[in-house]
N, CA, C and O atoms as a GROMACS GRO file, in nm:
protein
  592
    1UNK      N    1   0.084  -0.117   0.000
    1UNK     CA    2   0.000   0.000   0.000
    1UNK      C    3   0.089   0.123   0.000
    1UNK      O    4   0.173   0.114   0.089
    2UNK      N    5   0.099   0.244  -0.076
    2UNK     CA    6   0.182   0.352  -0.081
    2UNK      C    7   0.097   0.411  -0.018
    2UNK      O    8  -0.025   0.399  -0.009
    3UNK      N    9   0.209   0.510   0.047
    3UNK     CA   10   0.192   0.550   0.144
    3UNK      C   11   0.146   0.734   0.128
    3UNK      O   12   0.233   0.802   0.074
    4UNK      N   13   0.010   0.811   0.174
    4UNK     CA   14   0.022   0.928   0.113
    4UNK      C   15   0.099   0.996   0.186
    4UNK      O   16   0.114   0.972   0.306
    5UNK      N   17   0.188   1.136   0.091
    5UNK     CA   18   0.317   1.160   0.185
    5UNK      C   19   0.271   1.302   0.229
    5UNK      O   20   0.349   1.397   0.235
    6UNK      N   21   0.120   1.310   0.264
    6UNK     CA   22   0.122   1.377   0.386
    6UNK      C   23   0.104   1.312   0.522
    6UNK      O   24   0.135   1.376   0.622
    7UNK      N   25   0.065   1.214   0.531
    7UNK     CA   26   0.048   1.138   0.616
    7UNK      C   27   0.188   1.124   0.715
    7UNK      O   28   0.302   1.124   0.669
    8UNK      N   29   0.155   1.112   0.849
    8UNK     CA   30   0.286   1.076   0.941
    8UNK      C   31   0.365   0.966   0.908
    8UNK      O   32   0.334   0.847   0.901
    9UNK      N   33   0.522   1.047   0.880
    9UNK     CA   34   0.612   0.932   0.839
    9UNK      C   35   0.686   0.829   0.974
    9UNK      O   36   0.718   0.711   0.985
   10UNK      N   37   0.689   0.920   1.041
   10UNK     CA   38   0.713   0.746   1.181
   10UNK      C   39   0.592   0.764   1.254
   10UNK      O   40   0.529   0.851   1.315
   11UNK      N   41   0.587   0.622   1.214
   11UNK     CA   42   0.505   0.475   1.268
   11UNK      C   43   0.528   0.516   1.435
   11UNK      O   44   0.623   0.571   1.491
   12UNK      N   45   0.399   0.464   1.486
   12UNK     CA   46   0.418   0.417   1.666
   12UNK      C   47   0.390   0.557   1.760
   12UNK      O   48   0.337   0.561   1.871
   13UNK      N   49   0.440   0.662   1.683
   13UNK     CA   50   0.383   0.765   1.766
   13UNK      C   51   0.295   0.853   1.722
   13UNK      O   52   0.272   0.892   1.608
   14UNK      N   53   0.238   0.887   1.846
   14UNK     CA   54   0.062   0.940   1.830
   14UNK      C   55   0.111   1.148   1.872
   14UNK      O   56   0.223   1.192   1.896
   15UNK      N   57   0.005   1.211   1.867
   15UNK     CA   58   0.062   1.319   1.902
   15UNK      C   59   0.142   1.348   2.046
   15UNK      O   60   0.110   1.298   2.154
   16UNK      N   61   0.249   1.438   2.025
   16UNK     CA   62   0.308   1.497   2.169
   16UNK      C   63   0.265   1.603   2.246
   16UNK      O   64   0.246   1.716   2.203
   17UNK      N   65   0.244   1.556   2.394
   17UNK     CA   66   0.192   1.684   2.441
   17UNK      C   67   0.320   1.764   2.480
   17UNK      O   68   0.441   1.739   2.481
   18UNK      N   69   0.229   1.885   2.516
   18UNK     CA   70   0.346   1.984   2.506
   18UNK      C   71   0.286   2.075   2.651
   18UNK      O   72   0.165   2.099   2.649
   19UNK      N   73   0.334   2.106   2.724
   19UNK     CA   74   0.330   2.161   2.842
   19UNK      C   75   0.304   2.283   2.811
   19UNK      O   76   0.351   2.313   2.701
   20UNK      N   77   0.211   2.420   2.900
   20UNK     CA   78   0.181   2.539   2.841
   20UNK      C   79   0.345   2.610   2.907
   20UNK      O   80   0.352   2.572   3.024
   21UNK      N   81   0.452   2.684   2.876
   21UNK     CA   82   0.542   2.744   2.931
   21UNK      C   83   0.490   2.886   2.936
   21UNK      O   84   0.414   2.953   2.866
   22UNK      N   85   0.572   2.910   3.061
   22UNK     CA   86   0.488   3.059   3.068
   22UNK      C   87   0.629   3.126   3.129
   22UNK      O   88   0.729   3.079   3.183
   23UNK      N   89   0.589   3.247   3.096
   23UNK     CA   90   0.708   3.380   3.157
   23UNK      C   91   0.702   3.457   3.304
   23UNK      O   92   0.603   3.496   3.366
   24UNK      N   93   0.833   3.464   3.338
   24UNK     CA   94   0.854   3.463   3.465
   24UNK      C   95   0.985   3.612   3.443
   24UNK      O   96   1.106   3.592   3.432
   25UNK      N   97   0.904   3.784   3.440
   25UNK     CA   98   1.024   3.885   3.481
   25UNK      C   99   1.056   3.907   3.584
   25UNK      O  100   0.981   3.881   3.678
   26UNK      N  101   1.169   3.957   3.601
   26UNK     CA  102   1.254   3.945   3.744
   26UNK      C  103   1.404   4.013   3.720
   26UNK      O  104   1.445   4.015   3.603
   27UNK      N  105   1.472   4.057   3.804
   27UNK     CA  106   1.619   4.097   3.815
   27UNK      C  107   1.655   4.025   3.888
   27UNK      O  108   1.738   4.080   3.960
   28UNK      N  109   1.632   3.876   3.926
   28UNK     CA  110   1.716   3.797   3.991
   28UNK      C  111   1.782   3.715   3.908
   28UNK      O  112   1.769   3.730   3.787
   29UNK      N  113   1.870   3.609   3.964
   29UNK     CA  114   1.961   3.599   3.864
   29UNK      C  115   1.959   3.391   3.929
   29UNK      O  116   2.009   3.344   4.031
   30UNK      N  117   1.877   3.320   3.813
   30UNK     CA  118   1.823   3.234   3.830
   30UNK      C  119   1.891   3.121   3.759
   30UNK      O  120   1.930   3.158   3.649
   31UNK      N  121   1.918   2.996   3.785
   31UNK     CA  122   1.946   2.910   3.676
   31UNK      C  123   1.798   2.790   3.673
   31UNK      O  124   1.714   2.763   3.759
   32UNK      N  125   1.819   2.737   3.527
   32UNK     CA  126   1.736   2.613   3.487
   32UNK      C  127   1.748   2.512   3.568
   32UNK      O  128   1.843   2.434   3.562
   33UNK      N  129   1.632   2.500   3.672
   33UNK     CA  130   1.611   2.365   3.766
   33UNK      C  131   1.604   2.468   3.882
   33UNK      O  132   1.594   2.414   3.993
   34UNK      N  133   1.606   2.547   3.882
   34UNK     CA  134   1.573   2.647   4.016
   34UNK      C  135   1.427   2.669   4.050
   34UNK      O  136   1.355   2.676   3.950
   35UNK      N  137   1.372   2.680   4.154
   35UNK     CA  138   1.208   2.710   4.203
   35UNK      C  139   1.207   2.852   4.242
   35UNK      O  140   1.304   2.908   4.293
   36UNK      N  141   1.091   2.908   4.215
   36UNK     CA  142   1.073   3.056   4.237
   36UNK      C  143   0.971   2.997   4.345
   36UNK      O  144   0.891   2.905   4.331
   37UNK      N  145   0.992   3.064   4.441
   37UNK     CA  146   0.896   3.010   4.580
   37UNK      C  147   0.852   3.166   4.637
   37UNK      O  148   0.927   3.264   4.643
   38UNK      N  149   0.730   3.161   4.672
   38UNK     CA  150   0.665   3.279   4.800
   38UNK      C  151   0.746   3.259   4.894
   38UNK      O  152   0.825   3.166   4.910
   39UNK      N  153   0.712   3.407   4.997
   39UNK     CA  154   0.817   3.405   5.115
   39UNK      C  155   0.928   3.514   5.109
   39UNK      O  156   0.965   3.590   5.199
   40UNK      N  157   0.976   3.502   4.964
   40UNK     CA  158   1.092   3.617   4.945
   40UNK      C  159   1.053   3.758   4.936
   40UNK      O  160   0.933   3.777   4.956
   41UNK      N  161   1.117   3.850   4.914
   41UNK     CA  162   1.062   4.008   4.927
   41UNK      C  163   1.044   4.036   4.763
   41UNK      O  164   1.102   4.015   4.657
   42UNK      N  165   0.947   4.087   4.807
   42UNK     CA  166   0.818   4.084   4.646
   42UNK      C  167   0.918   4.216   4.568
   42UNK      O  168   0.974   4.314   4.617
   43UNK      N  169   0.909   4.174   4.453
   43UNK     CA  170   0.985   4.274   4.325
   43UNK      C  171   0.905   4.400   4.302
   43UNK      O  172   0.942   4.493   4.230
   44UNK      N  173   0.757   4.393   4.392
   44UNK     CA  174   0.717   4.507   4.376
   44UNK      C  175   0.613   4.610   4.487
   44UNK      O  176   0.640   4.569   4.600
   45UNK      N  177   0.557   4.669   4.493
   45UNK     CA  178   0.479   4.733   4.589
   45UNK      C  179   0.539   4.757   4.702
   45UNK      O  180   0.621   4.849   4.701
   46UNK      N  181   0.516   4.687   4.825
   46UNK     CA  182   0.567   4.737   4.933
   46UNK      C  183   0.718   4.672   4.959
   46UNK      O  184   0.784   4.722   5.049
   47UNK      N  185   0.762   4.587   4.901
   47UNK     CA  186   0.830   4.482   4.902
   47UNK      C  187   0.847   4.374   5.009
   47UNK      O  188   0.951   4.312   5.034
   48UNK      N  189   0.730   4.360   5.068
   48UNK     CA  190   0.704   4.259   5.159
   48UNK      C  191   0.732   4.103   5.135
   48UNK      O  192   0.754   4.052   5.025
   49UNK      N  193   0.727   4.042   5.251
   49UNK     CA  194   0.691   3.862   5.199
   49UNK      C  195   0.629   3.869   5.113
   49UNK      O  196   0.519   3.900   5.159
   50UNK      N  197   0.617   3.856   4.962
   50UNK     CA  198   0.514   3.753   4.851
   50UNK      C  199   0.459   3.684   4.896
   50UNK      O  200   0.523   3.607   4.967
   51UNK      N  201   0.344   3.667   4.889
   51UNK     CA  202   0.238   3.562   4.932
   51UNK      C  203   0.227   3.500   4.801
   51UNK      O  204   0.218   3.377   4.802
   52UNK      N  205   0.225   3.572   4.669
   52UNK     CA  206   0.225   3.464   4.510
   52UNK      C  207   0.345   3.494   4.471
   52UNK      O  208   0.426   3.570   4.522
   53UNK      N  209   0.353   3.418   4.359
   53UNK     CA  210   0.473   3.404   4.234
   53UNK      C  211   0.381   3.460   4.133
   53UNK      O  212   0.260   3.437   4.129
   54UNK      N  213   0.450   3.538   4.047
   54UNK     CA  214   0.367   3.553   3.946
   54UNK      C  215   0.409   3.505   3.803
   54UNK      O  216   0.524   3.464   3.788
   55UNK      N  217   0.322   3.508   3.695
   55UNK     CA  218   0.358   3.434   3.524
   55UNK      C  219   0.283   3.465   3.491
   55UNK      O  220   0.173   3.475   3.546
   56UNK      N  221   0.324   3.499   3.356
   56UNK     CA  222   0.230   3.552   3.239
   56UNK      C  223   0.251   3.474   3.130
   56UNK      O  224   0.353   3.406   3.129
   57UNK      N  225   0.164   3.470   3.023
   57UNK     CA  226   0.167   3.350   2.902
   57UNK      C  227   0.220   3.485   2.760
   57UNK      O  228   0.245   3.456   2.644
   58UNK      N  229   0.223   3.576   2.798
   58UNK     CA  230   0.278   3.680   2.726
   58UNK      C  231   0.418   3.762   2.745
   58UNK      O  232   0.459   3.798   2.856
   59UNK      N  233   0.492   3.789   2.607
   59UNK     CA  234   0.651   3.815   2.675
   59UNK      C  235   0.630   3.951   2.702
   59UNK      O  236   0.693   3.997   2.797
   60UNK      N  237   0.529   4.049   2.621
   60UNK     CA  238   0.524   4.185   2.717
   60UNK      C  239   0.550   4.194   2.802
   60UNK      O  240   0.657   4.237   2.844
   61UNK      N  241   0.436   4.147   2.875
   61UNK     CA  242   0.400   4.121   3.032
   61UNK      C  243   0.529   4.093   3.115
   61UNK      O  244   0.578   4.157   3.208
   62UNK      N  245   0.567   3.989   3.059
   62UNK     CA  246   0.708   3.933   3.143
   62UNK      C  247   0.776   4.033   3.113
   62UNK      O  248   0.829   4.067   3.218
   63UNK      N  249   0.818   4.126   3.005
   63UNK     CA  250   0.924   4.218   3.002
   63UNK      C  251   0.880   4.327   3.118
   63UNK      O  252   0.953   4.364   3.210
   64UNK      N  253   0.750   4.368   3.095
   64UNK     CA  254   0.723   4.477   3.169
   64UNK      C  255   0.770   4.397   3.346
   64UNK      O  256   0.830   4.466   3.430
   65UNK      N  257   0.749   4.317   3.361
   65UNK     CA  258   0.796   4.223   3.473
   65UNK      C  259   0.964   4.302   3.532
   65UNK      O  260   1.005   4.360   3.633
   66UNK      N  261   1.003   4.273   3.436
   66UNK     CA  262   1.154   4.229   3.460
   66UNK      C  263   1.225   4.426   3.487
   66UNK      O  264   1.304   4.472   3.570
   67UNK      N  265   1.137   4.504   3.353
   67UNK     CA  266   1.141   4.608   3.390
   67UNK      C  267   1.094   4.693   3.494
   67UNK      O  268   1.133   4.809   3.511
   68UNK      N  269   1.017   4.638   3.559
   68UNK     CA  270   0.922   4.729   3.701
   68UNK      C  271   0.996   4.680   3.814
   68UNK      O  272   0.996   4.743   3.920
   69UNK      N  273   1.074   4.545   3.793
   69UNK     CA  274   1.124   4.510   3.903
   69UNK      C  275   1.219   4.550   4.011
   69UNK      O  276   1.333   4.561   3.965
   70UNK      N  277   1.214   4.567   4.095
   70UNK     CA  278   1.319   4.656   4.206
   70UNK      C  279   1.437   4.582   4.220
   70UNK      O  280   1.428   4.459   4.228
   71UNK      N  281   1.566   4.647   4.224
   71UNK     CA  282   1.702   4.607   4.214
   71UNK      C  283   1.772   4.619   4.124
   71UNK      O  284   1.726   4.652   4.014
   72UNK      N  285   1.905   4.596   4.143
   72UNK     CA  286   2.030   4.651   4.013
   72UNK      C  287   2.043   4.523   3.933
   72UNK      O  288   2.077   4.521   3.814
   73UNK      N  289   2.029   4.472   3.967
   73UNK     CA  290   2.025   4.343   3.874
   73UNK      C  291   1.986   4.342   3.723
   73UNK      O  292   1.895   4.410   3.677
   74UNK      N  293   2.056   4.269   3.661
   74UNK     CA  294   2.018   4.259   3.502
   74UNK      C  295   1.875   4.220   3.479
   74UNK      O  296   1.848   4.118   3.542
   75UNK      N  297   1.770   4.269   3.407
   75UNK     CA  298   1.654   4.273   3.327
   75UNK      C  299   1.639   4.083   3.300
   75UNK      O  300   1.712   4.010   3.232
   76UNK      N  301   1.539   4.053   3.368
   76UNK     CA  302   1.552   3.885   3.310
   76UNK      C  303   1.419   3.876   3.237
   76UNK      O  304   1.340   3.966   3.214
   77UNK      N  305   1.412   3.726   3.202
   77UNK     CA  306   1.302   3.671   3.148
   77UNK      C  307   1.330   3.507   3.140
   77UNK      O  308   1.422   3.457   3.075
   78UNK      N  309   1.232   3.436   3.217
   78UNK     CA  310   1.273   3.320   3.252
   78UNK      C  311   1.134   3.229   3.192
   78UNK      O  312   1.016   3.265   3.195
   79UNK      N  313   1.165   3.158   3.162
   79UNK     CA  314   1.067   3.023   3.079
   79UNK      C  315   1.021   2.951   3.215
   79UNK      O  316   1.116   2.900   3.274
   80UNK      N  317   0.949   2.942   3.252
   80UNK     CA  318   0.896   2.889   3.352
   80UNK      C  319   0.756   2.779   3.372
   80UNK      O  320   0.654   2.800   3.307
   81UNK      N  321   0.766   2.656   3.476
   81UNK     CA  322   0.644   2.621   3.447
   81UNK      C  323   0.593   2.611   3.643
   81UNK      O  324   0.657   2.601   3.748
   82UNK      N  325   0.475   2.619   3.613
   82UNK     CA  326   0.406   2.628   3.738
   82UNK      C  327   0.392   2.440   3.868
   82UNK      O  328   0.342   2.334   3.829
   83UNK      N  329   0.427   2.453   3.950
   83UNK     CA  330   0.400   2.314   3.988
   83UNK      C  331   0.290   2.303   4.072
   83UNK      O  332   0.287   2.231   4.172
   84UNK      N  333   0.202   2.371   4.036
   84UNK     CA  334   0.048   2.366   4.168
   84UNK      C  335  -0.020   2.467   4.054
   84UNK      O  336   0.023   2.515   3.949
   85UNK      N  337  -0.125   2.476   4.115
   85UNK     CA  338  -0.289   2.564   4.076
   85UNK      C  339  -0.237   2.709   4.074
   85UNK      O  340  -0.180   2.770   4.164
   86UNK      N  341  -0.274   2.757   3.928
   86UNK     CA  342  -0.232   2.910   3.898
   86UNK      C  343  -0.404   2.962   3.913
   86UNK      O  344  -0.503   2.891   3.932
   87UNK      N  345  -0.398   3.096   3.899
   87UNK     CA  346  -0.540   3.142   3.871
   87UNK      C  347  -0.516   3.326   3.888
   87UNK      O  348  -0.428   3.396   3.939
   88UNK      N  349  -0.624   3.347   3.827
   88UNK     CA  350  -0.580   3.505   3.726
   88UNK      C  351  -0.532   3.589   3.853
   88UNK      O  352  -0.566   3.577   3.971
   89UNK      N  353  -0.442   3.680   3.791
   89UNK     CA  354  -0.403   3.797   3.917
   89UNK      C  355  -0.506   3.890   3.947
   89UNK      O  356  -0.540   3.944   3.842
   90UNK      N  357  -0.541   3.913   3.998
   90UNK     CA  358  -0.640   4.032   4.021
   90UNK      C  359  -0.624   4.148   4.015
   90UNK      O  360  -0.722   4.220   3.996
   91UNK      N  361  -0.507   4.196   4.029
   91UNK     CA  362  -0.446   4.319   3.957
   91UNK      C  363  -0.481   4.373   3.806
   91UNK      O  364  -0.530   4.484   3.788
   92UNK      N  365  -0.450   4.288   3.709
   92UNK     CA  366  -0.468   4.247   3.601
   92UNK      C  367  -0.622   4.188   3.553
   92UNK      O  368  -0.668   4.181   3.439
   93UNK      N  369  -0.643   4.173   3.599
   93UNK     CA  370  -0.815   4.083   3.530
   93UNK      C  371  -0.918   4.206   3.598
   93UNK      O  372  -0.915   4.327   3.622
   94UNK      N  373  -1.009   4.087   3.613
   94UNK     CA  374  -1.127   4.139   3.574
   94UNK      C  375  -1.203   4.210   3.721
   94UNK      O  376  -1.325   4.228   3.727
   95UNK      N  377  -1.110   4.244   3.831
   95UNK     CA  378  -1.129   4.356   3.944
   95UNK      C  379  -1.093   4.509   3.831
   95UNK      O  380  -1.181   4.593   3.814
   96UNK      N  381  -0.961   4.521   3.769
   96UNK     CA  382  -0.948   4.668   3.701
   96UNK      C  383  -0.957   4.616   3.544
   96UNK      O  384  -0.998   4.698   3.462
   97UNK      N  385  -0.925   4.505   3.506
   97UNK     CA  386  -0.938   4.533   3.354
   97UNK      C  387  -1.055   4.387   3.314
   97UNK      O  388  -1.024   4.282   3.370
   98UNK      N  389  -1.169   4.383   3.231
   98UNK     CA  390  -1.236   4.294   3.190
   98UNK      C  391  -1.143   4.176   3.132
   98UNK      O  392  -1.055   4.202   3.050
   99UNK      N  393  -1.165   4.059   3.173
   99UNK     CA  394  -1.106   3.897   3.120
   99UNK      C  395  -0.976   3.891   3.169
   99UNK      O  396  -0.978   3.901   3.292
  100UNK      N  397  -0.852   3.876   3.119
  100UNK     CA  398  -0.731   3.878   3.122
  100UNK      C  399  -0.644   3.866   3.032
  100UNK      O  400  -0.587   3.762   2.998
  101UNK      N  401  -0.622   4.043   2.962
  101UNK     CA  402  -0.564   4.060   2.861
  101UNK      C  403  -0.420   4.021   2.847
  101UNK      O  404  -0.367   3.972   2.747
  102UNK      N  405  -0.372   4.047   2.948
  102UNK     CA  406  -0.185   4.030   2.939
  102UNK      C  407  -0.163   3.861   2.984
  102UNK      O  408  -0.053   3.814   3.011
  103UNK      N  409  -0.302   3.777   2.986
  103UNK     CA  410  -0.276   3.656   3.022
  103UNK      C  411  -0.182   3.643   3.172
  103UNK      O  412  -0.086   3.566   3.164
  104UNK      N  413  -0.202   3.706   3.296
  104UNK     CA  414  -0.097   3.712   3.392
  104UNK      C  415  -0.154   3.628   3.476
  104UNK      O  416  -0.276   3.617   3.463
  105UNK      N  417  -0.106   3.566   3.555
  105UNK     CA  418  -0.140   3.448   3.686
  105UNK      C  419  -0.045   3.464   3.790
  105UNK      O  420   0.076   3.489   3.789
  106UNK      N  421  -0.148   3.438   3.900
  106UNK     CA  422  -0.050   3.373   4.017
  106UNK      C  423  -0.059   3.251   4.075
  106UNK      O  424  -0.138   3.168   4.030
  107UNK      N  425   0.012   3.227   4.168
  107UNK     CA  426  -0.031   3.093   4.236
  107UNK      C  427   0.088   3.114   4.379
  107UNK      O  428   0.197   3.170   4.375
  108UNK      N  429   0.027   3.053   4.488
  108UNK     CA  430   0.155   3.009   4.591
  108UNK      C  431   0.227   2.886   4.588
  108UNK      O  432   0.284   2.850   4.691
  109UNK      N  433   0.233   2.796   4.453
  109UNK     CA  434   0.303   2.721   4.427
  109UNK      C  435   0.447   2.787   4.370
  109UNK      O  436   0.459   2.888   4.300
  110UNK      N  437   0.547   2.699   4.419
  110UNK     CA  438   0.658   2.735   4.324
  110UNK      C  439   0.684   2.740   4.149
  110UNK      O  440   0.613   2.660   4.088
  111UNK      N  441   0.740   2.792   4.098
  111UNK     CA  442   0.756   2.784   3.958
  111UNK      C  443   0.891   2.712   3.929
  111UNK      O  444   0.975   2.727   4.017
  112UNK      N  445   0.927   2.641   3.827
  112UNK     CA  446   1.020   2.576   3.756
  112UNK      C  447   1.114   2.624   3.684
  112UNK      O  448   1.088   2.597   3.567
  113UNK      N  449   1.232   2.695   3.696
  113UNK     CA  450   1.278   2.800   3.581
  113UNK      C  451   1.308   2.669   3.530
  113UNK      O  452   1.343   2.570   3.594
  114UNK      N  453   1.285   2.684   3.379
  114UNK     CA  454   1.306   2.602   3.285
  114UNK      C  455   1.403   2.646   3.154
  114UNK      O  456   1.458   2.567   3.077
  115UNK      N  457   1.408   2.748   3.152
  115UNK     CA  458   1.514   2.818   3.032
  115UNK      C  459   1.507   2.956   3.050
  115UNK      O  460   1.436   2.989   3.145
  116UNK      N  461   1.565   3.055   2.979
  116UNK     CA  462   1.577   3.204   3.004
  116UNK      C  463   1.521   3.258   2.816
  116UNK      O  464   1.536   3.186   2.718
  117UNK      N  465   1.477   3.359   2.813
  117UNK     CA  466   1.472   3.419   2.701
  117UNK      C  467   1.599   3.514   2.737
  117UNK      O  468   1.624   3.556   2.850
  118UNK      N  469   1.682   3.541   2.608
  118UNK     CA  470   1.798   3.616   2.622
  118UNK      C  471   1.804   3.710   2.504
  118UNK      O  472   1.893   3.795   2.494
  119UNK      N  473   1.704   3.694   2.411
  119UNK     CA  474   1.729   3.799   2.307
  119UNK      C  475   1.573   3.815   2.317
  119UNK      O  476   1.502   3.715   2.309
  120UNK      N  477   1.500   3.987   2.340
  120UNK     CA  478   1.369   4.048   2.365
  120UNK      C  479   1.406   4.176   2.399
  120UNK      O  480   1.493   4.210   2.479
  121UNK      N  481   1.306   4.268   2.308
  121UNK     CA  482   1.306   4.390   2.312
  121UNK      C  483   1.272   4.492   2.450
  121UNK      O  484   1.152   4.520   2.443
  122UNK      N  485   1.307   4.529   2.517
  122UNK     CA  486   1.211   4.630   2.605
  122UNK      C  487   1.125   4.758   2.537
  122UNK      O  488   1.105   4.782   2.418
  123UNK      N  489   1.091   4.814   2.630
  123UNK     CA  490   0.972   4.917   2.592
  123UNK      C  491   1.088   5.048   2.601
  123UNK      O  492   1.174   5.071   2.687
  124UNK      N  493   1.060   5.104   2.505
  124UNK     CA  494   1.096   5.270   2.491
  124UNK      C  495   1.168   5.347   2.657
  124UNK      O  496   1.165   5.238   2.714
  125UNK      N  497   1.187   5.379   2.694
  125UNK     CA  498   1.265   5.436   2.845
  125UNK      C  499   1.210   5.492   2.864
  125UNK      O  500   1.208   5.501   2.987
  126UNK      N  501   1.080   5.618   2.778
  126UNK     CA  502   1.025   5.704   2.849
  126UNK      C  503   0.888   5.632   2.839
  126UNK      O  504   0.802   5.720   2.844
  127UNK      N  505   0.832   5.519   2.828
  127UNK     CA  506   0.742   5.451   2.839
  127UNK      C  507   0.764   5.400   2.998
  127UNK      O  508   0.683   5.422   3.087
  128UNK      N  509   0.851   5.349   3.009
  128UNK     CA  510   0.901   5.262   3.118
  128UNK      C  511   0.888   5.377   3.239
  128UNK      O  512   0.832   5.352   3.345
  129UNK      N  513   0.952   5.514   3.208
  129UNK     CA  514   0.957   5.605   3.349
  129UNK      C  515   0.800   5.659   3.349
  129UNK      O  516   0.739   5.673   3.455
  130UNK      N  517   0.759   5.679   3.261
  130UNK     CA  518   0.546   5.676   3.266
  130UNK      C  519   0.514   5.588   3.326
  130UNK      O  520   0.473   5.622   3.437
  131UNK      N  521   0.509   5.430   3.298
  131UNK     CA  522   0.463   5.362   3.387
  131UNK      C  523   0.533   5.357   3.571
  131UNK      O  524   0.460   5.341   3.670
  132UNK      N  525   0.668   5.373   3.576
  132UNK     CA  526   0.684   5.409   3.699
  132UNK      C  527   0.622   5.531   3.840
  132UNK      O  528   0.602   5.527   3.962
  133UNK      N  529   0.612   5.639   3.718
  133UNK     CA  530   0.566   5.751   3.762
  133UNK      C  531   0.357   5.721   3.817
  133UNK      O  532   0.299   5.778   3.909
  134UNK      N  533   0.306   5.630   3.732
  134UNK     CA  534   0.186   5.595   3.755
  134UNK      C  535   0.182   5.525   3.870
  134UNK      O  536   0.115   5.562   3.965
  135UNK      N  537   0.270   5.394   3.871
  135UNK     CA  538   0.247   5.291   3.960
  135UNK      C  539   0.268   5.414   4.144
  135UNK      O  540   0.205   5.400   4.248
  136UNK      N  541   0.384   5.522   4.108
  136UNK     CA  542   0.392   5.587   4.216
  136UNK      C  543   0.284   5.662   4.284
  136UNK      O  544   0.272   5.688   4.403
  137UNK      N  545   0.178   5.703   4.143
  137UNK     CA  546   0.061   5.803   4.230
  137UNK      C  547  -0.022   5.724   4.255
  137UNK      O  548  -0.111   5.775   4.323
  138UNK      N  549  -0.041   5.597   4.228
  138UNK     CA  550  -0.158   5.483   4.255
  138UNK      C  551  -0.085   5.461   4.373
  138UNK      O  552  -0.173   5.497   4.452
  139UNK      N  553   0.038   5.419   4.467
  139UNK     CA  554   0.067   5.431   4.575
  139UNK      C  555   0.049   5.540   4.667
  139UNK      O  556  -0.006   5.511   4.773
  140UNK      N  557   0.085   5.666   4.647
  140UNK     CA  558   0.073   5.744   4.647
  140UNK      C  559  -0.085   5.794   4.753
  140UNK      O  560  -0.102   5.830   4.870
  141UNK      N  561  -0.173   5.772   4.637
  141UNK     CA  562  -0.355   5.750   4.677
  141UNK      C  563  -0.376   5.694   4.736
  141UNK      O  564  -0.485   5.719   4.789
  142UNK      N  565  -0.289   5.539   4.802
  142UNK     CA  566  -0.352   5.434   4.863
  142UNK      C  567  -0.364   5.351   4.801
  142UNK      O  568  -0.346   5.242   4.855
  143UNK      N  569  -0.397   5.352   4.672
  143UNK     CA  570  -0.408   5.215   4.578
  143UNK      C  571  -0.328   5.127   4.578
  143UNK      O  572  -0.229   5.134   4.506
  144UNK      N  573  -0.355   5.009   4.670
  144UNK     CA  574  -0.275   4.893   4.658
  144UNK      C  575  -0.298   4.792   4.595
  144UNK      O  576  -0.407   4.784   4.539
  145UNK      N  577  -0.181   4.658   4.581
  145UNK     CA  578  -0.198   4.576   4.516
  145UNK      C  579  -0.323   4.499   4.580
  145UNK      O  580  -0.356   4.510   4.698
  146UNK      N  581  -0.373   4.438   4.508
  146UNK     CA  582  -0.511   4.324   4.575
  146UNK      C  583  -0.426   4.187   4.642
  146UNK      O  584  -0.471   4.106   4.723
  147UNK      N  585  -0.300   4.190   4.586
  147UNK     CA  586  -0.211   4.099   4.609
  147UNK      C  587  -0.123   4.091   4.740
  147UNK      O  588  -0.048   3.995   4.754
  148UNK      N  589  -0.129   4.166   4.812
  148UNK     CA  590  -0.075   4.228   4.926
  148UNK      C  591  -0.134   4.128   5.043
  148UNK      O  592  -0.108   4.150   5.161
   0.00000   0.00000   0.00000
């Protein structure tokens, strides 16, 4: 019987699943097989204990991550996978913005660094000091994270 050659050429295997990977910004300085765990002093707001980890399924998001983040540390972006129950940030969804556009999550499970993105654009510098300057008068007012 010939064989049609769109059809799968090796025999025996069926489709592969593929795990969802998600992005993890940060100025810490992480290797592959490392856990991002709650507990540590949060990259942003008050810089308290973290009660979540956060990930986004978008590299914006993670850039804007890595850029908002507090410390001298180099700008990261880490491939990450979640090992427990994620569910939407509330920052992000649908308390200030309808659904969940930037795709962002948290969870108090640890995360998996699994690889790094090393070549990604950032945002413009005077984009970046606008959003700083915002996040300051929303502190500023009282407006805190829901995450706190």
């Amino acid at each position: 019987m010939k064989q049609n050659k769109n059809e799968q050429k090796s025999r025996g295997q069926g489709s592969t699943p593929f795990a969802q990977t998600y992005f993890h910004g940060t100025r810490a300085d992480l290797k592959v097989g490392d856990l991002i765990e709650v507990g540590f002093n949060s990259n942003y707001g008050q810089k308290k204990n973290a009660k979540y980890n956060f990930l986004t399924a978008t590299l914006d998001a993670a850039i804007w991550g890595a850029e908002l983040a507090f410390g001298e540390g180099r700008e990261r972006i880490y491939l990450v996978e979640p090992t427990g129950a994620i569910e939407d940030d509330p920052d992000l969804t649908d308390k200030k913005f309808p659904g969940n556009p930037t795709k962002s999550y948290r969870s108090t499970h640890p995360f998996l660094v699994v690889g790094e993105v090393t070549i990604w654009q950032g945002h413009p510098l005077e984009q970046v000091k606008t959003m700083k300057e915002h996040l300051e008068r929303l502190k500023e007012q009282g407006i805190n994270s829901l995450n706190d």
